[in-house]
C-alpha positions in Angstrom: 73.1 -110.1 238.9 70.7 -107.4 237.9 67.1 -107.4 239.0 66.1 -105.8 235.5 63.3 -108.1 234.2 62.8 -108.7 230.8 59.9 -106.9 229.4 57.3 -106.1 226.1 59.5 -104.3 223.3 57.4 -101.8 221.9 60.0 -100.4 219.5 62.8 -97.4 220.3 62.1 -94.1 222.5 60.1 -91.5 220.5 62.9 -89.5 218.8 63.2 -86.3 219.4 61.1 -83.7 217.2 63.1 -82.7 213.8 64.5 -86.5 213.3 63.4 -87.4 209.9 60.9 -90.1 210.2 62.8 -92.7 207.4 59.6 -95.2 206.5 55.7 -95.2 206.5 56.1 -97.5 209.2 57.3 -94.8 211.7 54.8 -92.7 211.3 51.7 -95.2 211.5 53.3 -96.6 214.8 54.9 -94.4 216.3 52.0 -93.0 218.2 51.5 -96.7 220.2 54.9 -96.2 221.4 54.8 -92.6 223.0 55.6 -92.5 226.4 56.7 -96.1 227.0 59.5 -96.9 228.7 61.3 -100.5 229.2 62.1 -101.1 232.7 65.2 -102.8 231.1 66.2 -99.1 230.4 65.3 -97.8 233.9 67.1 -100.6 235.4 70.1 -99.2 233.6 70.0 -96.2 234.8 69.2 -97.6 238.4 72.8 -99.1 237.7 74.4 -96.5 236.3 73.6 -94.7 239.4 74.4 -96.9 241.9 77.9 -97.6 240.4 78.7 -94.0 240.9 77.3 -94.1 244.5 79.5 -96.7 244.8 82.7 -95.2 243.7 81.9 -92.1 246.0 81.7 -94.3 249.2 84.9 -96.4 247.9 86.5 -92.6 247.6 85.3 -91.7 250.9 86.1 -95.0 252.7 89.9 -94.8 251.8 92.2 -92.9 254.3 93.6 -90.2 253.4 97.0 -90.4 252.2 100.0 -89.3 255.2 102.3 -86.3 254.7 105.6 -87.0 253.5 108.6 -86.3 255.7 112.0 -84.8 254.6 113.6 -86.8 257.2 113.9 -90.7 257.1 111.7 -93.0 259.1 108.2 -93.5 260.2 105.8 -90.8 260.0 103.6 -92.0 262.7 103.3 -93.0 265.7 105.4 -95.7 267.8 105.3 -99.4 267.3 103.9 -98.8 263.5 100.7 -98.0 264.1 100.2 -95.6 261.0 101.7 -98.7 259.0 98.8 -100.6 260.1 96.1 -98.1 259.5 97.8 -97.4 256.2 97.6 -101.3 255.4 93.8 -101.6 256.6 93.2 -98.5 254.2 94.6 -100.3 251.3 93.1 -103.7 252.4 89.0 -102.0 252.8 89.9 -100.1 249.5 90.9 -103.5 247.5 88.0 -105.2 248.6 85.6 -102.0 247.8 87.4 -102.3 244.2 87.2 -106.3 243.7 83.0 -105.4 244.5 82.5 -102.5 242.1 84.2 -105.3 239.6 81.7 -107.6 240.4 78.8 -105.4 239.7 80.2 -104.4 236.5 80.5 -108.2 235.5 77.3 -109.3 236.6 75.8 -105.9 234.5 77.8 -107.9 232.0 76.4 -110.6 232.1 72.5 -109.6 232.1 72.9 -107.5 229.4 74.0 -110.9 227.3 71.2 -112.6 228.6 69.3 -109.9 227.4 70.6 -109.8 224.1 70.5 -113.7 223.9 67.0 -113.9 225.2 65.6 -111.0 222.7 63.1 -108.5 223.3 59.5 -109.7 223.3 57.4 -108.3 220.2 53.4 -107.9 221.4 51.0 -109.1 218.9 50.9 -105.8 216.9 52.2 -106.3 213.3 53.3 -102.2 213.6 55.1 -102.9 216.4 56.5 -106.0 214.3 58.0 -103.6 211.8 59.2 -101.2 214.3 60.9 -103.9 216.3 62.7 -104.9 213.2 64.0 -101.3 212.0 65.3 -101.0 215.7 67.6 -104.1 215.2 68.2 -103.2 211.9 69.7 -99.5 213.7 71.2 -101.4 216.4 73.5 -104.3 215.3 71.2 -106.9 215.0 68.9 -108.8 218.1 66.7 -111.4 218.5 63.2 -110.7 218.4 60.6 -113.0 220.6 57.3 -112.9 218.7 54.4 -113.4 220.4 52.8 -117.1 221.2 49.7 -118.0 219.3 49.7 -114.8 217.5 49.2 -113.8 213.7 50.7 -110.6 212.3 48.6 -109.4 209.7 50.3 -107.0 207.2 48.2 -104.7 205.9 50.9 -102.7 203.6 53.9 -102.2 202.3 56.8 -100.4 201.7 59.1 -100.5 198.6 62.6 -100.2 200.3 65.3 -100.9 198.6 64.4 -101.2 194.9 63.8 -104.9 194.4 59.6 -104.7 195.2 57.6 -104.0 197.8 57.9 -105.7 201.3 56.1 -106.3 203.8 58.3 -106.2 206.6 61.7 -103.9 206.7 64.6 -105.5 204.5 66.7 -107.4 206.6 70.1 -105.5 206.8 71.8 -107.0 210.6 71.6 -110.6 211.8 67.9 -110.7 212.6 66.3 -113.3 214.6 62.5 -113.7 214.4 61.9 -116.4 216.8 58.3 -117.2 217.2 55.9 -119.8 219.0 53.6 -120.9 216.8 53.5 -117.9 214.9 52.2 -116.5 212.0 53.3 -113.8 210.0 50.0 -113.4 206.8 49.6 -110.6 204.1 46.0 -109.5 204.8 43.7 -111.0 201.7 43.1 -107.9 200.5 46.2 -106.0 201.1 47.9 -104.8 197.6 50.4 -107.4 196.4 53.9 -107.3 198.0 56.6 -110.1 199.3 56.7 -110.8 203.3 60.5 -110.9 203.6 63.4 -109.6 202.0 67.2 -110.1 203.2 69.6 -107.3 201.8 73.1 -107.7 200.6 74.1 -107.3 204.2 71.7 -109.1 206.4 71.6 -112.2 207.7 67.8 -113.6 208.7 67.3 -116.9 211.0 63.6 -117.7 210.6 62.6 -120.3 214.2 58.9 -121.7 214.4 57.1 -119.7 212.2 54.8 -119.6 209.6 54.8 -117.5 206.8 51.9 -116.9 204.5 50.1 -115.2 201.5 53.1 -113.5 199.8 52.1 -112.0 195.8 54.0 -109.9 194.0 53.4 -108.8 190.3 53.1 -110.3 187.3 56.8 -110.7 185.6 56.1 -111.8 181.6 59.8 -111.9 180.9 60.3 -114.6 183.3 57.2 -116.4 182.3 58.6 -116.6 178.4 62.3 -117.8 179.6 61.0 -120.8 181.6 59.8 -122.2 178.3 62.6 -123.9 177.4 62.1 -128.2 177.2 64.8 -130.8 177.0 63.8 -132.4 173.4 64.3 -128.5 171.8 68.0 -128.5 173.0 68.8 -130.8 170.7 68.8 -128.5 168.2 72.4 -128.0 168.3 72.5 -131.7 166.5 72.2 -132.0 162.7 68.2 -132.6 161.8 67.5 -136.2 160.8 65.9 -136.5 157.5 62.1 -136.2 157.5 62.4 -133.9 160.4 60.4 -130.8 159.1 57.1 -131.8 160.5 56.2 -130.8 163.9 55.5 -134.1 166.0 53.2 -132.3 168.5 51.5 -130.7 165.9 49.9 -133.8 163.9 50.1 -137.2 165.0 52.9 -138.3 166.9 55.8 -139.4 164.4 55.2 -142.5 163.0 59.5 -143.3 163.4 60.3 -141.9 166.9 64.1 -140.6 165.9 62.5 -137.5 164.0 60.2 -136.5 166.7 63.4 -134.7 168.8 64.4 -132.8 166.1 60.6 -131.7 165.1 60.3 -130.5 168.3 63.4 -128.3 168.3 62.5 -126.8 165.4 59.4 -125.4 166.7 60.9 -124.6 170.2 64.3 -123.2 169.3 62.8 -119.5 169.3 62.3 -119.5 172.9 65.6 -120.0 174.0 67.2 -117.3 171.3 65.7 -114.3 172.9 67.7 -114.5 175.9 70.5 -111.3 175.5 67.5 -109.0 175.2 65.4 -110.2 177.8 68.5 -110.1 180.2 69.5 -106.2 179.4 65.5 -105.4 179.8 65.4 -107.0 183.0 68.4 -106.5 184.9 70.3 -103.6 182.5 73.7 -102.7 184.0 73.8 -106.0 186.0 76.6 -108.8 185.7 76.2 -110.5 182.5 76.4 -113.8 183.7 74.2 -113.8 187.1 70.3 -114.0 187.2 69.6 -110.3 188.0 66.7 -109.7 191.1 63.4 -109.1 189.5 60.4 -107.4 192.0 58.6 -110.4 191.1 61.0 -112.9 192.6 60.3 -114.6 196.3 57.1 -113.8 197.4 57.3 -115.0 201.0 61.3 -114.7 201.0 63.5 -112.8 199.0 67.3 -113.6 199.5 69.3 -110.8 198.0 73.1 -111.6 196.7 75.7 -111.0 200.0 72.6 -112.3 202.3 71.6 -115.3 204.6 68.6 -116.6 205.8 68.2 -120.0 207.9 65.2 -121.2 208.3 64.2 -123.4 210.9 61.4 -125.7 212.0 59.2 -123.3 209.6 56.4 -123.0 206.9 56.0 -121.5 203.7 52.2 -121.5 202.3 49.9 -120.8 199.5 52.5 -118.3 198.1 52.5 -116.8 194.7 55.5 -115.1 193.0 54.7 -113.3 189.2 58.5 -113.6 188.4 60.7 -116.7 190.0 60.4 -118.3 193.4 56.6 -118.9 194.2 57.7 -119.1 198.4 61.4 -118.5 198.5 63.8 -116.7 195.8 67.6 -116.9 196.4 70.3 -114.9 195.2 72.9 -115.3 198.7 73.2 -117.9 200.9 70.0 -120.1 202.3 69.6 -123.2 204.5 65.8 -124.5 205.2 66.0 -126.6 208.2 62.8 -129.3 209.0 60.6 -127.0 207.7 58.2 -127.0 204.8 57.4 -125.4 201.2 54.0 -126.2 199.9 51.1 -124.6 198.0 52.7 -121.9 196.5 53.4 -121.1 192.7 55.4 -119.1 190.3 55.1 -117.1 186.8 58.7 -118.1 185.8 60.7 -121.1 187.5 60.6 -122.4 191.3 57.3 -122.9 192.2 58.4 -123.6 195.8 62.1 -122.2 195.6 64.2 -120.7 192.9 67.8 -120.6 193.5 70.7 -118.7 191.8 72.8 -118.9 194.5 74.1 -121.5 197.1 70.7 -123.3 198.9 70.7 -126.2 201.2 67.7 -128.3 202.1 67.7 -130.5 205.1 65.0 -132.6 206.4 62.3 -130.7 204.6 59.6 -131.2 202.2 58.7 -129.1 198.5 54.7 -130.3 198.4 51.9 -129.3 196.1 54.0 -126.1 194.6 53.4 -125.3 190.4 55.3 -123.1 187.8 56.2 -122.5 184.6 59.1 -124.9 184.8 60.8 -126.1 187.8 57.6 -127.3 190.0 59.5 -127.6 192.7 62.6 -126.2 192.9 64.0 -124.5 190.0 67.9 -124.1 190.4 68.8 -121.5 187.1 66.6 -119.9 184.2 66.1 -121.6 181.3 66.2 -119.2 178.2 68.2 -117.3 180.0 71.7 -118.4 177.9 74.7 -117.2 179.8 77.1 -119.0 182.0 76.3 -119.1 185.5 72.7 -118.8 185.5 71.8 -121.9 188.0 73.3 -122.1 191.8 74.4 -124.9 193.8 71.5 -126.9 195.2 72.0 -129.2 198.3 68.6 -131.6 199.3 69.3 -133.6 202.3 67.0 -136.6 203.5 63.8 -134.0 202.4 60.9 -135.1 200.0 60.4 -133.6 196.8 56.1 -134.4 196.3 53.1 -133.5 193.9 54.7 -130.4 192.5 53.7 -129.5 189.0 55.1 -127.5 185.8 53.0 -126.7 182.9 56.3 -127.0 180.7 59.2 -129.0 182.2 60.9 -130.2 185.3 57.7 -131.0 187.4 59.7 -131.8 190.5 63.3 -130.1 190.4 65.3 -128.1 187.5 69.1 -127.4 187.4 69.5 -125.3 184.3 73.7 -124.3 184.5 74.2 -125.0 187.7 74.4 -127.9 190.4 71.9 -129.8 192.1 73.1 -132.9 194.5 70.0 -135.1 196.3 71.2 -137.5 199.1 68.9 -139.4 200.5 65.7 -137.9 199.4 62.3 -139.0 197.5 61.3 -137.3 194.2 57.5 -138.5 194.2 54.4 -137.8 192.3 55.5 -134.6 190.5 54.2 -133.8 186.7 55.6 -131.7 184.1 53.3 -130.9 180.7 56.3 -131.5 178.7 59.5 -132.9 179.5 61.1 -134.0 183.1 58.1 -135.1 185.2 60.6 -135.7 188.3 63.9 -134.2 187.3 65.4 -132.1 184.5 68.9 -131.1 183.5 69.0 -128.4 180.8 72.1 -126.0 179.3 75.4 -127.5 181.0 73.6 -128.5 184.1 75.1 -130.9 186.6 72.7 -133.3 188.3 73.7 -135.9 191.4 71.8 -138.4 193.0 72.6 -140.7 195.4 70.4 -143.1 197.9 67.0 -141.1 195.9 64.0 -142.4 195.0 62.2 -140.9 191.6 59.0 -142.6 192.1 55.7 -142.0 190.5 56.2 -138.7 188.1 54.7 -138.2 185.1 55.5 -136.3 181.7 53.1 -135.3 179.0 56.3 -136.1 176.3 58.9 -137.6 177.1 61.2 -138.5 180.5 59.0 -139.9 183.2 61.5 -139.8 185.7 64.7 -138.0 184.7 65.8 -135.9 181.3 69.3 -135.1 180.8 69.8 -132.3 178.2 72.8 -132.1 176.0 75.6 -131.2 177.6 74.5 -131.7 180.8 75.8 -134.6 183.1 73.6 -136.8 185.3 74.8 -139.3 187.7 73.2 -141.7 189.9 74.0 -143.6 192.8 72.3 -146.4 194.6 69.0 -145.2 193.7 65.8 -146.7 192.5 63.7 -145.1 189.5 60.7 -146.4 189.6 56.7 -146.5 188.1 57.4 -142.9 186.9 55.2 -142.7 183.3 55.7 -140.7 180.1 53.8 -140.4 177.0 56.0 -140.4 174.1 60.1 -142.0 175.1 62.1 -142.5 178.3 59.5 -143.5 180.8 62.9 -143.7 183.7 65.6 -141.5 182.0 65.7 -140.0 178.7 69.1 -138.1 177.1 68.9 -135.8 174.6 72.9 -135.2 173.8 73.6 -135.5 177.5 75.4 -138.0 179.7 74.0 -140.5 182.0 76.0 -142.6 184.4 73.9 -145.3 186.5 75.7 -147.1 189.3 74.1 -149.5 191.8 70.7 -148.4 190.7 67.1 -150.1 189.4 65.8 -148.7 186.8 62.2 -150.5 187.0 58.6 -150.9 186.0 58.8 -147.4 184.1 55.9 -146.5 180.9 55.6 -145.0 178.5 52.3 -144.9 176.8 51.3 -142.7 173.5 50.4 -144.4 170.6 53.9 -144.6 168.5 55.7 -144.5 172.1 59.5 -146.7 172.6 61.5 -147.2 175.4 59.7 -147.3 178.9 62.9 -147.7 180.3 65.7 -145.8 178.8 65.8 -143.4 175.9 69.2 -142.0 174.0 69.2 -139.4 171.6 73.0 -138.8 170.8 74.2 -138.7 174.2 75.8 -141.2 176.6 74.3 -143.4 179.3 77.1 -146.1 181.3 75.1 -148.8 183.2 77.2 -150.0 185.9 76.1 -152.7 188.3 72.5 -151.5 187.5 69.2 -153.2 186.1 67.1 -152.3 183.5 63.8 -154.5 184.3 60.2 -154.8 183.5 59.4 -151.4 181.8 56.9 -151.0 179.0 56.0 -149.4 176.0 53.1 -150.3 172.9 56.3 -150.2 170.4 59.7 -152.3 171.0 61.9 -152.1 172.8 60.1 -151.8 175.6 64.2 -151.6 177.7 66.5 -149.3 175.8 66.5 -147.0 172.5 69.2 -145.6 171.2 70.4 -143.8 167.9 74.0 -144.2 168.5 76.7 -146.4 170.3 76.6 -144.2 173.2 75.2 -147.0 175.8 77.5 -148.9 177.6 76.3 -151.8 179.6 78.2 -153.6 181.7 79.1 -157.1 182.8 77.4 -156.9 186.2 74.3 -155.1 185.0 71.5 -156.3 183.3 68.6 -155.4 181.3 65.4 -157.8 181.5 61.7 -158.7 181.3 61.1 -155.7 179.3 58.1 -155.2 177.1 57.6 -155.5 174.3 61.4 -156.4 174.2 64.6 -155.2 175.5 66.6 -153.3 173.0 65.3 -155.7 169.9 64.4 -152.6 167.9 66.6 -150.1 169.0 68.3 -148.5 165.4 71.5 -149.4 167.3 71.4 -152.6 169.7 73.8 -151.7 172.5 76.3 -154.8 173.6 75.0 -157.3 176.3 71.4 -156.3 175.8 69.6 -159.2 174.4 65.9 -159.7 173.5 
């Protein structure tokens, strides 16, 4: 093995003079790393000199090679001596060979270590940034960041187009591997992101925490997030009486007209979206959320990258476009880490996704937007297929997130969200979707979750399904979530609902004119299946389930019960094997 010991990476040898220095970064730290040189690279050189040492002893240590005779027989002396001097030659220059090949393997082999191990980053946030253009330059690496230590950025540089980073877009497989480490925009550094994958770069984030990301103000986003689940049904004919507003006088007196009111007045911020795409993201596929500068302010994930995150933190964040902590576009896993106290202009308060995003073991905590709280999985408004991504949440906590229009907790607006084993808890939304939120095709799956303790300023305390979207849920328990006007657990407005194996339980709903604490249907479909509907309220009946078609179907080994002020007595349509 090597004696080379693994030291401080300052960054790459000073170039030589006429090489185009490529960033800012360069040229403000490029002066710490004059004249430093790794003993890693001396060691090398050590070796590189050694080895040819070594092949000029093997040369020398060989016999030379005997004159050939024109006539037959030995060449050499009697009883075959030569042949034996001839065979220790060969023998001495074997072994010489087998021990030059041993060198080179063991040189092998440290320089793997080497590259597993990583090269140690001091606590300089310039030599940060150099140490990350070098890997970017040289395939890739893993960088050790210093323990205890806090990079402070203090600028920023605008890279490739999509806003100003902190740090170098990622363009290799990067590893920043810290020890309780911090990487913090200074508080009074211009706004910019802290990291940004490119289409080619793969980041894994270990032990770190990453803080104080802003980026500028993105109206555009801000005006598509303002789409709620009561406007989509719009698409449906308008029921008589309908022409008044039901949030702009008292509530309505007969609760059926109240959807349609509301679409009425909400319609035009949905209609806009062709325009607002082509001034966004002009010349970008149609029918993909386009990258905004805006978007991700602690972690931009550009389409074609990765990121993994790891046993990380996202904090006190703020994004002007989507993504408050995390925006992705590619490919992202967040590993037993968490995302908490950051916020967005447009939808994700902790993550926006338009891509494929898995969380696993983790926690969304204390995180606001527009819409989405949470997470925010697509952009409403925006009105073209393939908007939303696929959303994974794995045994993680969704908690006290907060949207001042819809979907406090999490929003999949055309696309796919699927929570296993995971607690939606104490989010609030100031219209529709206090927990949860399905809008514009979306495709929501829960199974083994807990929606617990959410809260909606209209309707859908727990869970809104929009029309044409599809909910269903699995062995879960929706409970003591509140709204003010319908569907204190799960409200459909032209979607579909099906409810297997779950409780659906001591739900409210509590405005003045307010129905259904338990279940509300507005032209869509809900299938109870082995399920209870049990001891929801609401001040008018039925306390249980409302509906305005024959859409709910209820079945023999469900039940619905100890509602107040009744069970479906009161519904305009009274759906089969609900009594009282």
């Amino acid at each position: 093995m090597s004696n080379d010991e693994l030291t401080s990476y300052g960054g790459p040898p000073p170039v030589p003079p006429g090489r185009r220095r490529r960033k800012i970064w360069v040229a403000a730290g490029v002066a710490g790393l004059t004249g430093v040189v790794g003993l890693a690279a001396l060691g090398g050189v050590a070796a590189r000199d050694q080895k040819s040492g070594d092949r000029n002893n093997a040369s020398d240590a060989q016999p030379a090679a005997a004159p050939k005779s024109e006539a037959p027989g030995p060449t050499t002396g009697e009883n075959g001596r030569g042949d034996e001097e001839a065979g220790r030659g060969d023998d001495k220059a074997a072994r010489t060979g087998a021990e030059h090949k041993g060198r080179e393997a063991s040189s092998g082999e440290q320089r793997r270590d080497d590259k597993e191990r990583g090269h140690e980053v001091p606590c300089d946030s310039d030599k940060l940034i150099q140490a990350i253009e070098h890997a970017n330059d040289n395939r890739g690496g893993t960088l050790e960041l210093a323990k205890g230590c806090t990079y402070e950025l203090t600028r920023s540089d605008v890279g490739d187009g999509t806003g100003p980073n902190g740090l170098p877009v990622i363009t290799q497989a990067v590893t920043l591997a810290g020890r309780d480490t911090t990487i913090v925009r200074a508080a009074n550094a211009e706004p910019f992101r802290i990291l940004n994958v490119g289409r080619s770069g793969h980041l894994t984030l270990k032990n770190v925490v990453v803080k104080g990301g802003l980026t500028q103000a993105d109206p555009i986003a801000a005006s598509r997030a303002k789409v709620e689940l009561s406007a989509k049904a719009a698409a449906k004919p308008a029921k008589a009486g309908a022409g008044t507003n039901a949030k702009a006088g008292a509530k309505a007196a007969t609760p059926t007209k109240a959807p349609a009111a509301k679409a009425a007045a909400k319609v035009p911020a949905a209609t806009g979206a062709s325009a607002t795409e082509a001034a966004r993201g002009a010349g970008g596929d149609a029918t993909l959320v386009d990258v905004a500068p805006g978007d991700g302010a602690g972690l931009l994930v550009q389409r074609g990258g990765r990121a993994d995150v790891e046993h990380s933190e996202f904090l006190l964040h703020h994004a002007g476009g989507n993504g408050g902590a995390i925006a992705n576009f590619g490919t992202a896993r967040v590993a037993h880490s968490r995302v908490a106290t950051s916020s967005a202009g447009g939808v994700g308060g902790g993550v926006f996704n338009a891509g494929v995003f898995r969380l696993e073991e983790s926690s969304i905590t204390d995180n606001s937007a527009v819409a989405g709280g949470g997470i925010g999985n697509g952009v409403p408004g925006l009105g073209l297929p393939g908007a939303g991504g696929t959303l994974w949440v794995w045994k993680s906590t969704i908690e006290h997130n907060r949207a001042t229009d819809n979907a406090g907790g999490v929003l999949t607006y055309r696309g796919t969200a699927t929570l296993t084993q995971s607690r939606v808890v104490g989010n609030h939304s100031g219209e529709d979707g206090g927990g949860l939120l399905a809008l514009g095709d979306g495709q929501l799956a829960l199974e083994k979750v807990l929606v617990a303790r959410n809260s909606a300023d209209d309707t859908s305390g727990g869970l809104g399904v929009g029309p044409e979207s599809t909910a269903v849920i699995a062995q879960s328990e929706i409970t003591d979530n509140v709204a003010e006007r319908n569907g204190g657990g799960l409200a459909t407005y032209g979607g579909t609902a099906v409810v297997r194996d779950t409780a659906i339980v001591a739900n409210r709903v509590v405005g003045q004119n307010s129905v259904a604490g338990g279940i509300y249907n507005d032209g869509g479909q809900v299938r109870l299946e082995r399920s209870t509907v049990q001891a929801n309220f609401s001040v008018l009946p039925p306390g249980g389930i409302y509906t305005t078609n024959d859409g709910v179907r209820i079945d023999r080994s469900s039940a619905v019960t100890a509602n107040r002020p009744t069970n479906c007595s009161g519904s305009p349509v009274v759906p089969e094997r609900c009594f009282g």
